[in-house]
N, C-alpha and C positions, 0 to 999 in steps of 0.2 A: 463280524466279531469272531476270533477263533480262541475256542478253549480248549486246554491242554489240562489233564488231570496230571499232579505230582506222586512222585512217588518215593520214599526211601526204605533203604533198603541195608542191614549190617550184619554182617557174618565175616566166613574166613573163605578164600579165591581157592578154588577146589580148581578150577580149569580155566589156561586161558589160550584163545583162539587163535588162529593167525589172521591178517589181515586180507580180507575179501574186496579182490576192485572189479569192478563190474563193466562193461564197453558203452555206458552211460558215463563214467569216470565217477560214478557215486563209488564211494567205500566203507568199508564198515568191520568193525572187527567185537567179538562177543566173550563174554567170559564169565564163567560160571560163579555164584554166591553161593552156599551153602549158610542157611538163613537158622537153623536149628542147631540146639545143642544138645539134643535126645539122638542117641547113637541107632535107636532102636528103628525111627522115624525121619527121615533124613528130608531137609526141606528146600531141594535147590533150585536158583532161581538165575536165569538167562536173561543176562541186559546187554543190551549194544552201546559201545562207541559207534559214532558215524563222524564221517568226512574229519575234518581236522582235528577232531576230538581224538581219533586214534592211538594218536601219540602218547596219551596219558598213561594207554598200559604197556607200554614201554618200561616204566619204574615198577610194575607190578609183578609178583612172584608166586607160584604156587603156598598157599598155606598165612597167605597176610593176612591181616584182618584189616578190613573196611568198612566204613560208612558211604553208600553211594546215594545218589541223589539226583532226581532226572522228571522226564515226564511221560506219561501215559500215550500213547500214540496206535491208534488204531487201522486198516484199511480194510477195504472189501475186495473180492476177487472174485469173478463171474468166470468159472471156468465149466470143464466138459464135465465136471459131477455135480454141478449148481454154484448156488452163491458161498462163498467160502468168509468168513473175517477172521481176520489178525491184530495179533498186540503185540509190541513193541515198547521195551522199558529203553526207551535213550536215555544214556547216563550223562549229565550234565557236571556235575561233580564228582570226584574221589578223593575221601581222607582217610 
């Protein structure tokens, strides 16, 4: 059985990435949420598109406001400074 935590997420696209293809042919492309509305405090928040999903930020612009919507996705990484983990918001949605 595999679980995936959800997650959503709404604010205005402060940044968006270009697309990343990898020699796996995995791709993935990321862009910035700005989740606050306190100037003082600034709250941003890094989610991917991956593989075919990409295309969605295509219609997307600096300064829109969105609702995104996705899942939690984790990994571990055994490298030369020890065990490393990662998170990952895949955006499954955009409205």
């Amino acid at each position: 059985m595999e679980f995936k935590g959800k997650f959503q997420v709404s604010g205005r696209i402060i940044e968006i990435g270009e697309e990343q293809s990898f020699s796996s042919g995995f791709t993935k492309r990321d862009f910035i949420v700005e989740t606050s509305k306190n100037d003082k405090y600034s709250s941003p928040v890094k989610v991917t598109l991956k593989k075919d999903d990409c295309a969605k930020a295509d219609s997307l612009n600096g300064g829109d406001g969105v609702d995104v919507e996705g899942y939690v996705e984790g990994r571990k990484w055994d490298g030369p400074r020890g065990t490393q983990y990662f998170v990952d918001l895949t955006v499954k949605s955009v409205m």
